[in-house]
Every structure is written in structure tokens, then in C-alpha cells.
PDB file with SEQRES, HELIX, SHEET and CRYST1 records, atoms N, CA, C and O in Angstrom:
SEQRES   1 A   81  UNK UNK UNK UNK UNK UNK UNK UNK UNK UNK UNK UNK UNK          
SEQRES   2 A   81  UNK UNK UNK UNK UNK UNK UNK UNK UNK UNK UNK UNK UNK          
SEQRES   3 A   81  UNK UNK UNK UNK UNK UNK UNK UNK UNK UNK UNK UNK UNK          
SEQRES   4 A   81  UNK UNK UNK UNK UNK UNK UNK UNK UNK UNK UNK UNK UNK          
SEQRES   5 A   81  UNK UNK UNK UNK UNK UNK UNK UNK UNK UNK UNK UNK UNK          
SEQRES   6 A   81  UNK UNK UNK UNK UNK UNK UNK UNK UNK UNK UNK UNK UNK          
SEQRES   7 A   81  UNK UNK UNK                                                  
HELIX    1 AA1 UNK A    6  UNK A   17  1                                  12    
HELIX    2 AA2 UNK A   24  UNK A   36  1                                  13    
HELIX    3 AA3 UNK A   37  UNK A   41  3                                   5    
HELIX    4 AA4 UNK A   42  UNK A   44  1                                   3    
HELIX    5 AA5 UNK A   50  UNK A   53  5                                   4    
HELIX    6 AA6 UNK A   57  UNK A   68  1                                  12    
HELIX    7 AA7 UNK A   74  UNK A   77  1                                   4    
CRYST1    1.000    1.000    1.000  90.00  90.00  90.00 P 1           1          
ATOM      1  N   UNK A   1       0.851  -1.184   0.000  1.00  0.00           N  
ATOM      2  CA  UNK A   1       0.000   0.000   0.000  1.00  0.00           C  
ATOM      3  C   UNK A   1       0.888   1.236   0.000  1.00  0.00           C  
ATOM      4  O   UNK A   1       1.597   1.533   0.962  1.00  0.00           O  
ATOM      5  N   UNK A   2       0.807   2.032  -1.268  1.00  0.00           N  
ATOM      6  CA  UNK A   2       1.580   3.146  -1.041  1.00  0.00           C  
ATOM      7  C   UNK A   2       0.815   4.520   0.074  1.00  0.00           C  
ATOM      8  O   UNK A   2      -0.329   4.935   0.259  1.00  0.00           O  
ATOM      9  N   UNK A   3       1.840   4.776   0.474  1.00  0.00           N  
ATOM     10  CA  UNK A   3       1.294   6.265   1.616  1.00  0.00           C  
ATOM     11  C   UNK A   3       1.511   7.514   0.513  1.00  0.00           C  
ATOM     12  O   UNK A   3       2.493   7.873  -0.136  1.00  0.00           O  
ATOM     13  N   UNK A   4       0.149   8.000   0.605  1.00  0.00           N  
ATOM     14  CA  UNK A   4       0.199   9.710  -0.139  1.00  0.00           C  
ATOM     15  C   UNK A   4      -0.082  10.708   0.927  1.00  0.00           C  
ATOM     16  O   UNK A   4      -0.551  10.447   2.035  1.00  0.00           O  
ATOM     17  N   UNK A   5       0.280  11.971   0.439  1.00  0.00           N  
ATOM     18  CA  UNK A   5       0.231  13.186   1.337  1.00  0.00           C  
ATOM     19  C   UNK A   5      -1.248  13.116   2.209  1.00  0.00           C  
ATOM     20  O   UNK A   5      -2.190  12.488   1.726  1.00  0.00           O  
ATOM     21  N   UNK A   6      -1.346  13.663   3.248  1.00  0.00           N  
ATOM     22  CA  UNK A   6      -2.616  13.591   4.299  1.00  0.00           C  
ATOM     23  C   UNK A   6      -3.631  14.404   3.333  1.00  0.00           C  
ATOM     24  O   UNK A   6      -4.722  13.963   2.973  1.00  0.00           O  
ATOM     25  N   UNK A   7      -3.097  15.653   2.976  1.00  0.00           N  
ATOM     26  CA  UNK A   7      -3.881  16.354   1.872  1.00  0.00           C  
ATOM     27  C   UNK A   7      -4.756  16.173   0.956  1.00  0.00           C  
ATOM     28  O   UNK A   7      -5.805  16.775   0.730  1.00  0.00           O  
ATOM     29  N   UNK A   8      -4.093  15.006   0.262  1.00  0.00           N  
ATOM     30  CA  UNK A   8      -4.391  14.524  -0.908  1.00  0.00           C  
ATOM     31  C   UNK A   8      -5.181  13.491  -0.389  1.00  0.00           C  
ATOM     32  O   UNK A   8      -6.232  13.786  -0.958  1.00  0.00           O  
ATOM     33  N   UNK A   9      -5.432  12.557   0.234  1.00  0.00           N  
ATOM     34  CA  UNK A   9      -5.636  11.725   1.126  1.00  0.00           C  
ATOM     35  C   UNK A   9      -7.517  12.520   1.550  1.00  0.00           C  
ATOM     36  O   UNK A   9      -8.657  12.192   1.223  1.00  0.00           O  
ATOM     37  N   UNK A  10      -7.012  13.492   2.292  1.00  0.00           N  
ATOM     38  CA  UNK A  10      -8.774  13.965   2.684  1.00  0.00           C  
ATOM     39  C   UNK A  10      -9.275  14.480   1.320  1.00  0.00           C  
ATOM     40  O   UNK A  10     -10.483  14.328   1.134  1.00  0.00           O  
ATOM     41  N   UNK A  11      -8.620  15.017   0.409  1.00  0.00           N  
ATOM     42  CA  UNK A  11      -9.194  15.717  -0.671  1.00  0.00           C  
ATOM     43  C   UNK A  11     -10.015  14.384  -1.283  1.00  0.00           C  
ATOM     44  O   UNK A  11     -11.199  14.615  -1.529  1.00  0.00           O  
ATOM     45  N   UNK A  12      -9.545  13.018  -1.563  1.00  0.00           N  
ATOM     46  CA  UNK A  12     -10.248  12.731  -2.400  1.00  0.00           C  
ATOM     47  C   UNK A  12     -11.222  11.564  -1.616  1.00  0.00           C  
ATOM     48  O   UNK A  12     -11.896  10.696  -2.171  1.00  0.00           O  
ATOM     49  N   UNK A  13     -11.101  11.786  -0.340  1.00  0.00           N  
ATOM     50  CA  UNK A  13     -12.051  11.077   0.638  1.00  0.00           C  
ATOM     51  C   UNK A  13     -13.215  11.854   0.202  1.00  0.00           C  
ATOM     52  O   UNK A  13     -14.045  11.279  -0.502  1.00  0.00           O  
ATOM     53  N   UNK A  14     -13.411  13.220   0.559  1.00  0.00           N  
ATOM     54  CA  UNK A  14     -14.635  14.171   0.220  1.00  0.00           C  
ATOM     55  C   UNK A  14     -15.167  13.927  -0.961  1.00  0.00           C  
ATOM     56  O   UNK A  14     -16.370  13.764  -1.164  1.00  0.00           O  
ATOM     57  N   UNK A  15     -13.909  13.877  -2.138  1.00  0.00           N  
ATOM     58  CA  UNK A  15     -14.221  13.851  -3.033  1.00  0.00           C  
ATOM     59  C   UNK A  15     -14.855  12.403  -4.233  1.00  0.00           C  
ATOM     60  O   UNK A  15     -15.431  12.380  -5.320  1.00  0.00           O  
ATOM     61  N   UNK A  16     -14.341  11.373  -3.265  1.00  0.00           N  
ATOM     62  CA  UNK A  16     -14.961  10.232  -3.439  1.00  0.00           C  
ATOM     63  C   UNK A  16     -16.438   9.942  -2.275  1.00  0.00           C  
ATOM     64  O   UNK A  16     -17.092   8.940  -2.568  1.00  0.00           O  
ATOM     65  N   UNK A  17     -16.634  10.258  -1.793  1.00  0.00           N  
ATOM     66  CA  UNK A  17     -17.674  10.484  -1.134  1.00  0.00           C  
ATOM     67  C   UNK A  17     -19.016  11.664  -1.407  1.00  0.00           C  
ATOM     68  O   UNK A  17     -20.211  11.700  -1.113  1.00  0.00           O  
ATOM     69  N   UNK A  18     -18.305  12.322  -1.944  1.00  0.00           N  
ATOM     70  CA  UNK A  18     -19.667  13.530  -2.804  1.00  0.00           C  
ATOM     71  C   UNK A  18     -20.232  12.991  -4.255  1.00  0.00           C  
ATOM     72  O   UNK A  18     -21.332  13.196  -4.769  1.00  0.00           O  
ATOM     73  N   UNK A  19     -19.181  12.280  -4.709  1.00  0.00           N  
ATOM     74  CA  UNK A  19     -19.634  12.050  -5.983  1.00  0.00           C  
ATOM     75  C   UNK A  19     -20.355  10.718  -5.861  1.00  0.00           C  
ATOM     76  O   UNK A  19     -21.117  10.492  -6.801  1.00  0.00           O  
ATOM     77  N   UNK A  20     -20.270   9.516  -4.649  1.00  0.00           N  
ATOM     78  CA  UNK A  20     -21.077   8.243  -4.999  1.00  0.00           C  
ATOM     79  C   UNK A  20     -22.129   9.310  -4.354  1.00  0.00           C  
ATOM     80  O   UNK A  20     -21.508   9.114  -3.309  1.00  0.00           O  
ATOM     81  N   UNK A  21     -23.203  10.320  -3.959  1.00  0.00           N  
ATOM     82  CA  UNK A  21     -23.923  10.752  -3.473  1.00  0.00           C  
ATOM     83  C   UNK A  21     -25.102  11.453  -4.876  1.00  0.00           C  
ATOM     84  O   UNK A  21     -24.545  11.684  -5.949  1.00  0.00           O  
ATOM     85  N   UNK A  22     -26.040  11.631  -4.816  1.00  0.00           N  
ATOM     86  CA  UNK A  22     -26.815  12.139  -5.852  1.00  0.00           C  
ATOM     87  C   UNK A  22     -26.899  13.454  -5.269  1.00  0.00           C  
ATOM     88  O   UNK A  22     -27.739  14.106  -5.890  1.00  0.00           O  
ATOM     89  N   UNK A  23     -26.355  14.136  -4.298  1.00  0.00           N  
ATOM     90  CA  UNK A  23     -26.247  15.668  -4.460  1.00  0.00           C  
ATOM     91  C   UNK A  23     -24.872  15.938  -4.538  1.00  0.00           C  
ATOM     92  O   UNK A  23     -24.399  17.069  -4.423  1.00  0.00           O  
ATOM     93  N   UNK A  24     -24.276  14.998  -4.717  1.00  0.00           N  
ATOM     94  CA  UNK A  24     -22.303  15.519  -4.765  1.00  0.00           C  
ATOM     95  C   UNK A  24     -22.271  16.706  -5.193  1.00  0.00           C  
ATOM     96  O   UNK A  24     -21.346  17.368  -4.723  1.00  0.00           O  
ATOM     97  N   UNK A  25     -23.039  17.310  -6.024  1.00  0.00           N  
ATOM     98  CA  UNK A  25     -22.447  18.798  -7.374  1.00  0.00           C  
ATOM     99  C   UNK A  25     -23.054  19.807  -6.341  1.00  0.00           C  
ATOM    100  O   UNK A  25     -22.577  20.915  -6.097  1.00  0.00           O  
ATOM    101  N   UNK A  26     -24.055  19.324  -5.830  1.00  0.00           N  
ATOM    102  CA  UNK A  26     -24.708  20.587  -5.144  1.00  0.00           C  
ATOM    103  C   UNK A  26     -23.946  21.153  -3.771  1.00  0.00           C  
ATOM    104  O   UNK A  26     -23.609  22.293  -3.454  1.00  0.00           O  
ATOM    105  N   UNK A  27     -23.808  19.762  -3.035  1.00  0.00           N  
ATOM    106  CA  UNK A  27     -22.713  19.986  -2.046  1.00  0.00           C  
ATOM    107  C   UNK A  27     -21.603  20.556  -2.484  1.00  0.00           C  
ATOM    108  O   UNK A  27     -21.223  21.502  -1.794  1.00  0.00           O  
ATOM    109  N   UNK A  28     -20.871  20.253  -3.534  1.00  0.00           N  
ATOM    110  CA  UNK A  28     -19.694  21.327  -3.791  1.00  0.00           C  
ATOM    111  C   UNK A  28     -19.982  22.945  -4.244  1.00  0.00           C  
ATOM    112  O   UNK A  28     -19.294  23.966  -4.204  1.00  0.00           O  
ATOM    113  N   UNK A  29     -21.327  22.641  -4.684  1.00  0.00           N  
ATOM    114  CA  UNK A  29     -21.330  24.423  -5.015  1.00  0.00           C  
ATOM    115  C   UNK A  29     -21.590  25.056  -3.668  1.00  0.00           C  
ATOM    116  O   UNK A  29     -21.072  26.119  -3.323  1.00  0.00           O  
ATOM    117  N   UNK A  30     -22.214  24.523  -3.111  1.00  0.00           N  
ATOM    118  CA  UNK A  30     -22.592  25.255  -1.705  1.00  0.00           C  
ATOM    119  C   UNK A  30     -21.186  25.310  -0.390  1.00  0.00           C  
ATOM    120  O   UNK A  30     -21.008  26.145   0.497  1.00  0.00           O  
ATOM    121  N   UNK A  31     -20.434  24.157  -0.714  1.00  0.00           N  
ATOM    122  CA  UNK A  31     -19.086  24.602  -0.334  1.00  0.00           C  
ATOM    123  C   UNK A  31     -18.501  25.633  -0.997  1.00  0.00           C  
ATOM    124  O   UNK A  31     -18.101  26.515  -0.237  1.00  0.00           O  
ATOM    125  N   UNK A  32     -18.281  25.861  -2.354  1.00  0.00           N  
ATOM    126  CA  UNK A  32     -17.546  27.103  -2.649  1.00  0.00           C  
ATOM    127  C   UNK A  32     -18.220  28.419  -2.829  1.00  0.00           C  
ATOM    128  O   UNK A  32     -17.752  29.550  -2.961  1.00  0.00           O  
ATOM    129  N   UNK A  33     -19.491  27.956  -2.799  1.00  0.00           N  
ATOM    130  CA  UNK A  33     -20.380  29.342  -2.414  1.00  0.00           C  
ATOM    131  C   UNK A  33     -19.940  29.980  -1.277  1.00  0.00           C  
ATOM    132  O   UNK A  33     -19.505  31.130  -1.341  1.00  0.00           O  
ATOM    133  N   UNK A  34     -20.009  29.310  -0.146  1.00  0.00           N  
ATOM    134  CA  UNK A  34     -19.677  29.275   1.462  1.00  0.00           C  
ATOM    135  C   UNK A  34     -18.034  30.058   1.366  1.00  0.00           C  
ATOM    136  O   UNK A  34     -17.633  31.076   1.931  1.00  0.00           O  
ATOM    137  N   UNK A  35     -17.342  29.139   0.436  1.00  0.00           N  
ATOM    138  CA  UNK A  35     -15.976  29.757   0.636  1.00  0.00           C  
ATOM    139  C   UNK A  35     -15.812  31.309   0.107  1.00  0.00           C  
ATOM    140  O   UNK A  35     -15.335  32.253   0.738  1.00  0.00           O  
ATOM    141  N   UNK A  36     -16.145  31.306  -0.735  1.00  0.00           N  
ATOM    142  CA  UNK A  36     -16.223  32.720  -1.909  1.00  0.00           C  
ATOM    143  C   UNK A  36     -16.774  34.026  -0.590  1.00  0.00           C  
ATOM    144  O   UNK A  36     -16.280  35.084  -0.201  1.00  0.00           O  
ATOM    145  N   UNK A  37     -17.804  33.384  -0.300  1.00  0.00           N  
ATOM    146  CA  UNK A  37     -18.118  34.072   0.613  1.00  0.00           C  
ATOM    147  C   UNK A  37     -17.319  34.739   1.830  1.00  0.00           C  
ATOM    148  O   UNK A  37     -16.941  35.911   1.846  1.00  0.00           O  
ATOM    149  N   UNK A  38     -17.139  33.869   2.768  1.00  0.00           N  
ATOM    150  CA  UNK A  38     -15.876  33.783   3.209  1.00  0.00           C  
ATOM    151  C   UNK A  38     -14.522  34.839   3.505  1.00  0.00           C  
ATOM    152  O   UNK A  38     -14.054  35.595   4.356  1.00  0.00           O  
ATOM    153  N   UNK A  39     -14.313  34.369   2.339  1.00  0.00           N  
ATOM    154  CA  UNK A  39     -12.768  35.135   2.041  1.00  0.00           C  
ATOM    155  C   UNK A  39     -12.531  36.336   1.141  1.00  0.00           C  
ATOM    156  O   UNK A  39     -11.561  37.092   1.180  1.00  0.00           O  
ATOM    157  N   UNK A  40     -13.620  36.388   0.293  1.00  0.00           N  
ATOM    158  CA  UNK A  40     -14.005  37.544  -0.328  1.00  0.00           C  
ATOM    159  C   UNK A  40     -14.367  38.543   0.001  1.00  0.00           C  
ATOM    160  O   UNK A  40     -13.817  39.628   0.193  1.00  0.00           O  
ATOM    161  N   UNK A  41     -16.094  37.904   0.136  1.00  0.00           N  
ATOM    162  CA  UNK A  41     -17.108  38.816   0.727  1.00  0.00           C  
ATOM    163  C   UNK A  41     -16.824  40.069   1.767  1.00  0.00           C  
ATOM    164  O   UNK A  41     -17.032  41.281   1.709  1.00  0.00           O  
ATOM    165  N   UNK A  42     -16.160  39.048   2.894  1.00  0.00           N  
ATOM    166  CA  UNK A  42     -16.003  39.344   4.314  1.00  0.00           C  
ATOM    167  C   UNK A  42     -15.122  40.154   4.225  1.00  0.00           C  
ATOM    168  O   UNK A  42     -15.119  41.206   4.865  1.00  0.00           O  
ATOM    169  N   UNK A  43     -14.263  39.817   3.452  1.00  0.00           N  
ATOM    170  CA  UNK A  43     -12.907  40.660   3.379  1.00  0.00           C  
ATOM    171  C   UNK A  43     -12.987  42.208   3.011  1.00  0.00           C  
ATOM    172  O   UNK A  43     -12.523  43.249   3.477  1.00  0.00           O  
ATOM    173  N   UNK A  44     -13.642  41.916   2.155  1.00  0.00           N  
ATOM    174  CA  UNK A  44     -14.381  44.003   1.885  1.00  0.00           C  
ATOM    175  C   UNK A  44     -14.987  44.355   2.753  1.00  0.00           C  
ATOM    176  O   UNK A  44     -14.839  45.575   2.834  1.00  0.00           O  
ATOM    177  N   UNK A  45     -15.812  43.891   3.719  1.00  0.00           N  
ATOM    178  CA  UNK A  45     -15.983  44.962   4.747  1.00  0.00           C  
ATOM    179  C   UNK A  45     -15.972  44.621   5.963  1.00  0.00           C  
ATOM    180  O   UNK A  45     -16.918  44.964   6.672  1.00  0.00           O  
ATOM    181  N   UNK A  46     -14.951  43.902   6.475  1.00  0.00           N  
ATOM    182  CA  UNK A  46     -14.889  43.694   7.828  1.00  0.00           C  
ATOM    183  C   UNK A  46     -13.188  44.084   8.091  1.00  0.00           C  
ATOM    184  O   UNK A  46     -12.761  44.466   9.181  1.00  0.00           O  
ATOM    185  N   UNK A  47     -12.460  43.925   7.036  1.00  0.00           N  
ATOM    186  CA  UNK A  47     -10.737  44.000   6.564  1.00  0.00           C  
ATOM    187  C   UNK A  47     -10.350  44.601   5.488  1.00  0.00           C  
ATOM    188  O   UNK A  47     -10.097  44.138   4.376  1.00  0.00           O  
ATOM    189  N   UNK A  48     -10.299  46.294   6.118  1.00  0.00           N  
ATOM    190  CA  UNK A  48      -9.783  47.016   5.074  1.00  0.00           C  
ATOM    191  C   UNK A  48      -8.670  47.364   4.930  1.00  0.00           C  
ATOM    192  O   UNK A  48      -8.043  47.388   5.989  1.00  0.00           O  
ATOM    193  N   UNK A  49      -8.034  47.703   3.916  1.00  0.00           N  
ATOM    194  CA  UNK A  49      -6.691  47.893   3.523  1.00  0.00           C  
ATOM    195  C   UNK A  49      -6.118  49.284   4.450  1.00  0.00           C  
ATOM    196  O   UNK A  49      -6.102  50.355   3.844  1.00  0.00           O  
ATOM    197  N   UNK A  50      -5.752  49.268   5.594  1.00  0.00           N  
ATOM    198  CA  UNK A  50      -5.073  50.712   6.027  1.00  0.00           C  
ATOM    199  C   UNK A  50      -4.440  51.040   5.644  1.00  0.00           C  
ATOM    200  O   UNK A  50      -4.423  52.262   5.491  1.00  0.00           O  
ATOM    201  N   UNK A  51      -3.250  50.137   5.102  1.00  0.00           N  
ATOM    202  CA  UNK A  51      -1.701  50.590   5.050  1.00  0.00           C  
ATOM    203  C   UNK A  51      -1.496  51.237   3.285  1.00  0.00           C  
ATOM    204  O   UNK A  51      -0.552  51.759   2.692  1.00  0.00           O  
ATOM    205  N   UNK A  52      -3.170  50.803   2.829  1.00  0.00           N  
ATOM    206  CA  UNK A  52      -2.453  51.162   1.277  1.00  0.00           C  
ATOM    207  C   UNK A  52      -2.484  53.074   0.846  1.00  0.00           C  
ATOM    208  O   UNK A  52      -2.137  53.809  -0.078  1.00  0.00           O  
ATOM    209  N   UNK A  53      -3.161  53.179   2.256  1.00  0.00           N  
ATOM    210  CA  UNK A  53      -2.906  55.027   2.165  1.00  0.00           C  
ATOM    211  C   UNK A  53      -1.250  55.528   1.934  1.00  0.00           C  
ATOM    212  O   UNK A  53      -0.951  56.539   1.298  1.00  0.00           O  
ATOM    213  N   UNK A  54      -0.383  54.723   2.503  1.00  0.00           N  
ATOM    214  CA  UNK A  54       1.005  55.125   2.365  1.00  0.00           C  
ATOM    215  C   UNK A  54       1.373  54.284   1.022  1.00  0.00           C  
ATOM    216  O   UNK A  54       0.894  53.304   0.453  1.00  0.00           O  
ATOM    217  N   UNK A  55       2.518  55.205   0.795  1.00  0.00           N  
ATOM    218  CA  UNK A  55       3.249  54.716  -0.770  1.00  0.00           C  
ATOM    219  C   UNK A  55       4.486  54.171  -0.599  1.00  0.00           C  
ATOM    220  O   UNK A  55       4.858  53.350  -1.437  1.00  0.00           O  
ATOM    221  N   UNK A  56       5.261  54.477   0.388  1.00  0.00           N  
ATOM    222  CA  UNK A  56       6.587  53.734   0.265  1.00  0.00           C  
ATOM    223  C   UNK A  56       6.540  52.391   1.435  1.00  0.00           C  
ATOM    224  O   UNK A  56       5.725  52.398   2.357  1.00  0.00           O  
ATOM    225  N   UNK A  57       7.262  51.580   1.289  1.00  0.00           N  
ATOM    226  CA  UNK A  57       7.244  50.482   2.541  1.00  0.00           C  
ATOM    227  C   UNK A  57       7.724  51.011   4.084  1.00  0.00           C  
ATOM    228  O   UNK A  57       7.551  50.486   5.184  1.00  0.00           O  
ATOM    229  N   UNK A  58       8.365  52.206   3.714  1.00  0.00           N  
ATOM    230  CA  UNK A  58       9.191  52.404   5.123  1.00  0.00           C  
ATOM    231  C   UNK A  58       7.772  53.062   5.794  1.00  0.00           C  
ATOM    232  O   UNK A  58       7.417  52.725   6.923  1.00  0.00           O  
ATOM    233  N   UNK A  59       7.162  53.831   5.152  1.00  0.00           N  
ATOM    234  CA  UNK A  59       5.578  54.628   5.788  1.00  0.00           C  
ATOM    235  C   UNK A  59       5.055  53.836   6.384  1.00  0.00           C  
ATOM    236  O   UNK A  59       4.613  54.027   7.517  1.00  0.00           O  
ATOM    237  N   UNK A  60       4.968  52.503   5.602  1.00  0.00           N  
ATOM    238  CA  UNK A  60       4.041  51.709   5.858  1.00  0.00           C  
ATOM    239  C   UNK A  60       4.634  50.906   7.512  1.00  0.00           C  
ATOM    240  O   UNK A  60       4.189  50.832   8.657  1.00  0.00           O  
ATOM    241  N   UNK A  61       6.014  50.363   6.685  1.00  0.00           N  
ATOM    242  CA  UNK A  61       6.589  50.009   8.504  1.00  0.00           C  
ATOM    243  C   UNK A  61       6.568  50.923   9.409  1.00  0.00           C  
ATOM    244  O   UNK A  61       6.507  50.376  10.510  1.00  0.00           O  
ATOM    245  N   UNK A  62       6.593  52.225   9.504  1.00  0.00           N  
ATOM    246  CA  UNK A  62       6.696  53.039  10.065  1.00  0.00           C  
ATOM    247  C   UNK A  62       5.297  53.148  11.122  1.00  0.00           C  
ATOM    248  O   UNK A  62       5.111  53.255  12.334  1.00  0.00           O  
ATOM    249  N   UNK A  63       4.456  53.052   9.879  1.00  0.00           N  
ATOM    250  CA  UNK A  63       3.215  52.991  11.397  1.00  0.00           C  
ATOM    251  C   UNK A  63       2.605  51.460  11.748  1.00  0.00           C  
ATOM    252  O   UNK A  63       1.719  51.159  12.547  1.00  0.00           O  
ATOM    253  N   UNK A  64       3.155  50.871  11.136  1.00  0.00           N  
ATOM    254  CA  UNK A  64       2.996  49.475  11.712  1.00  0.00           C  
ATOM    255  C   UNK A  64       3.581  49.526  13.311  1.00  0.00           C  
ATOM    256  O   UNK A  64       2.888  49.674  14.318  1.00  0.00           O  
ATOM    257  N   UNK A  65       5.024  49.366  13.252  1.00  0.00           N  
ATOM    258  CA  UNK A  65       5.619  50.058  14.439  1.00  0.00           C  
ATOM    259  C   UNK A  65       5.298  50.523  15.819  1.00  0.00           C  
ATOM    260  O   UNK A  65       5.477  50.225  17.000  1.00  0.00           O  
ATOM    261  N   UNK A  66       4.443  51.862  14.663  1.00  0.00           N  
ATOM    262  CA  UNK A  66       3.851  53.083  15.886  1.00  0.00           C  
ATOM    263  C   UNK A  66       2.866  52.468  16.491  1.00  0.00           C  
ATOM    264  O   UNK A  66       2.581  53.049  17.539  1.00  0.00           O  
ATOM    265  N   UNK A  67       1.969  51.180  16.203  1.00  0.00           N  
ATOM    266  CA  UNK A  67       0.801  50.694  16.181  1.00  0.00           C  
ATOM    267  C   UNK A  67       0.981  49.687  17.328  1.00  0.00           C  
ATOM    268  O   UNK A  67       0.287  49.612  18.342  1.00  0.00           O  
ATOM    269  N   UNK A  68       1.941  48.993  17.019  1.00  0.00           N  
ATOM    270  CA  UNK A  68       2.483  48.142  17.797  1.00  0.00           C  
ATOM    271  C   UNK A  68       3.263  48.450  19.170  1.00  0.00           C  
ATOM    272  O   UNK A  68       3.357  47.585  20.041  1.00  0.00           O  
ATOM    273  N   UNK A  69       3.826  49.759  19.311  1.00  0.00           N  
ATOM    274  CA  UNK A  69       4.615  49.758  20.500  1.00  0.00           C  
ATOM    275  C   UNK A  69       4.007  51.117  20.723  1.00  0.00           C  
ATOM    276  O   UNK A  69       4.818  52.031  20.870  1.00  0.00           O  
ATOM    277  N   UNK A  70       2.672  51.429  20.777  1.00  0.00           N  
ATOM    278  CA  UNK A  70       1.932  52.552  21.365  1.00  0.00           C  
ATOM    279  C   UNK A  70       0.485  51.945  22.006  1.00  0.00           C  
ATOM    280  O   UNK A  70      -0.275  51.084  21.562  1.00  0.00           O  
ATOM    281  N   UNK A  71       0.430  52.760  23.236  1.00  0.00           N  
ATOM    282  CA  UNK A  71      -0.833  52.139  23.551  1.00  0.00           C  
ATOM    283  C   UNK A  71      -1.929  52.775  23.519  1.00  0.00           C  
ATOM    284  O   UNK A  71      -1.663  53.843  24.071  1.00  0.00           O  
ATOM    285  N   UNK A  72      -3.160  52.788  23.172  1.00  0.00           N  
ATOM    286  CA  UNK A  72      -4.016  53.800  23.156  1.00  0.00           C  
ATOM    287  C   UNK A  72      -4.612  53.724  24.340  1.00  0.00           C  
ATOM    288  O   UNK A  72      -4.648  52.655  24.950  1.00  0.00           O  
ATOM    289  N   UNK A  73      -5.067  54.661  24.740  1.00  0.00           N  
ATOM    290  CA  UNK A  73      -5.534  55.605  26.237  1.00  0.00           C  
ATOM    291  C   UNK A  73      -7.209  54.849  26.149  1.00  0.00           C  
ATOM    292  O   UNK A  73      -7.901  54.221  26.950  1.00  0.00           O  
ATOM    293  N   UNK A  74      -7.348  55.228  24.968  1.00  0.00           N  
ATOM    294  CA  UNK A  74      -9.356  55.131  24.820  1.00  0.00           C  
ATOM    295  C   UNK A  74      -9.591  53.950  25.358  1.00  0.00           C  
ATOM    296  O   UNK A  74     -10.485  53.742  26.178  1.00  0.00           O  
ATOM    297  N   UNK A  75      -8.531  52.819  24.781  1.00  0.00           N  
ATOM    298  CA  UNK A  75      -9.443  51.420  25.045  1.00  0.00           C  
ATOM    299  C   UNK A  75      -9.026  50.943  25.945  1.00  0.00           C  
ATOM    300  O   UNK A  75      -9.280  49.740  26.015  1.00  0.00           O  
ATOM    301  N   UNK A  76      -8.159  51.557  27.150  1.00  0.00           N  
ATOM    302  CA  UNK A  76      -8.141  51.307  28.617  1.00  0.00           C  
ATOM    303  C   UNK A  76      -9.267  51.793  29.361  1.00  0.00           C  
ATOM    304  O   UNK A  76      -9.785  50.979  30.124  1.00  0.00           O  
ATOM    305  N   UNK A  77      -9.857  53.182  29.291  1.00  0.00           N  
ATOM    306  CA  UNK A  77      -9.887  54.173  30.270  1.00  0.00           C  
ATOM    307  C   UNK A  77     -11.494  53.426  30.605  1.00  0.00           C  
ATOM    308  O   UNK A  77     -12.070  53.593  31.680  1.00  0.00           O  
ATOM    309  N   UNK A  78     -11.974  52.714  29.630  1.00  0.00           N  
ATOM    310  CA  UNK A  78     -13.106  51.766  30.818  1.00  0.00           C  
ATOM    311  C   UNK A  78     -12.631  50.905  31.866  1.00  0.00           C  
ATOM    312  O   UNK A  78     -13.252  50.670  32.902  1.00  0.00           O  
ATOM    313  N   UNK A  79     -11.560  50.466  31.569  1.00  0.00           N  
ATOM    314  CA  UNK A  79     -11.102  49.316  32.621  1.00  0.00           C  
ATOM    315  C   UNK A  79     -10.845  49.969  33.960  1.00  0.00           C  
ATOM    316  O   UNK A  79     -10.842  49.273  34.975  1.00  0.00           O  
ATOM    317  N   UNK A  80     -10.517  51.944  34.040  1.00  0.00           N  
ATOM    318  CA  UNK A  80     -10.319  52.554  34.972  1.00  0.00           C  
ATOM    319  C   UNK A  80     -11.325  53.147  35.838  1.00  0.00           C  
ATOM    320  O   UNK A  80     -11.230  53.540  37.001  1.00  0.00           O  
ATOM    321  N   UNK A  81     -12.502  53.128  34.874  1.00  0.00           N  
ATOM    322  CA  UNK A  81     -13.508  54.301  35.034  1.00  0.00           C  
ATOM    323  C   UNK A  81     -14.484  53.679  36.492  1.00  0.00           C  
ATOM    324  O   UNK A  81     -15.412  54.349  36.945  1.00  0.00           O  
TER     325      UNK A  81                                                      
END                                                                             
């Protein structure tokens, strides 16, 4: 018995398993519906691009940086109040 990648291995478990099924096609569209969704969709408005306001990389590291080793006041001052 040869051993193949784990990958390859679940890919065609699913994929031998959707297709002896009489909705196999539908189940896959509704998986990549689901995915499209996902990673796309979501991505426009929950994850917007900040950094593409700056033009050079150093701008961009630059407030990465500032972002990272600054703390903001606002999203403590309940923990004080």
C-alpha cells in the first residue's frame, strides 16, 4: 500500500464520497459558495486595507511600528472608570 500526502488523502475522501452521493455537485457548489463568501465577501468589509494610504514600505513600517509599540488611552480608560 503506497502512503500519499494527508492532503491529498482527505481531498479525495470528500471527493470520493460527494460524488457516490446524488447531491455531490450541489454539495460542492454550496461549499464554494460558502468559501467565496468567506474570504471575499467578508474581506471588503470587515478587513480594510489601512496601510495602502502610504506609498513607500518604510511609511508603511513606520506605522505598523507606531501601532504596535503605542498604547491607546481610549481602550483602557473603561477598565479605569
Amino acid at each position: 500500500m503506497e502512503r500519499r500526502n494527508v492532503f491529498y488523502r482527505v481531498f479525495m475522501f470528500y471527493k470520493e464520497g460527494f460524488q457516490s452521493k446524488t447531491l455531490g455537485r450541489t454539495l460542492w457548489a454550496i461549499i464554494l459558495i460558502k468559501l467565496f463568501i468567506m474570504f471575499a465577501v467578508l474581506k471588503l468589509f470587515f478587513f480594510p486595507s489601512v496601510l495602502g494610504q502610504y506609498d513607500t514600505d518604510e511609511e508603511k513600517c513606520e506605522q505598523v511600528i507606531k501601532n504596535f509599540t503605542t498604547v491607546n488611552q481610549e481602550d483602557y480608560a473603561a477598565d479605569y472608570d
